[in-house]
C-alpha positions in Angstrom: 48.2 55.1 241.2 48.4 58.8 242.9 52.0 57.7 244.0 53.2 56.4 240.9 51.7 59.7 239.4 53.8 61.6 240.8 57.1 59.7 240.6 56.5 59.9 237.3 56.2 63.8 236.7 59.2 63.9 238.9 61.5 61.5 236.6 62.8 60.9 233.2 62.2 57.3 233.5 60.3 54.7 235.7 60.4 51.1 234.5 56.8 49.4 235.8 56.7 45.6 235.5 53.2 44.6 235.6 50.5 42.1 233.9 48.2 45.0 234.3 47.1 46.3 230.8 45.1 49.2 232.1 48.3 50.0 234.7 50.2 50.0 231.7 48.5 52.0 229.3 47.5 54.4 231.7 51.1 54.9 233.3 53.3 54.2 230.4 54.6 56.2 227.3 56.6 53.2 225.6 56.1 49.4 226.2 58.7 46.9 225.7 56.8 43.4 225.3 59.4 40.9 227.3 58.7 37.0 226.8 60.8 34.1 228.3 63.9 37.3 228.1 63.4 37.9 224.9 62.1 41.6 223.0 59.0 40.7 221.7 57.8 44.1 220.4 59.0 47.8 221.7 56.8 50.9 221.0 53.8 53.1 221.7 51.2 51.2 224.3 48.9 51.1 222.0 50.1 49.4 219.6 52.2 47.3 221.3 49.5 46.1 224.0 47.3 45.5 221.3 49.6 43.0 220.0 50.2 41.2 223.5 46.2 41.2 223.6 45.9 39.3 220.1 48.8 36.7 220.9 46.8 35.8 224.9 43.9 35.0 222.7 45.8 32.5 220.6 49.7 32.2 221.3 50.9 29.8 218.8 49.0 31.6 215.5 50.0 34.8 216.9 54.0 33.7 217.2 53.8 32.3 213.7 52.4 35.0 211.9 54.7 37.3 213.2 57.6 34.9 212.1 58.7 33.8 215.5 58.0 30.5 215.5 
């Protein structure tokens, strides 16, 4: 986390894949939500991991209200 830390007050832009949500929001000043290649959802962390946080609990409802599926 130190290391990462400081590549990122060094650079304009780091690109962090991870499954981590805490690495994520802690690391991260914009979030683009990737499933199967596709843009899910592109923002703030917040907002956008608390979206990826309601679809794990139920997928299917989650894709459907949002008109995906």
């Amino acid at each position: 986390n130190e290391r990462m830390q400081t590549m990122r007050e060094r650079t304009k832009t780091i690109i962090i894949v991870s499954h981590s949500i805490n690495q994520v929001r802690m690391m991260c000043s914009r979030v683009i939500w990737l499933n199967k290649g596709k843009v899910i959802m592109d923002g703030k962390p917040d907002d956008v991991l608390s979206s990826y946080s309601d679809y794990c609990k139920n997928p299917g409802q989650w894709l459907t209200s949002q008109g995906i599926m």
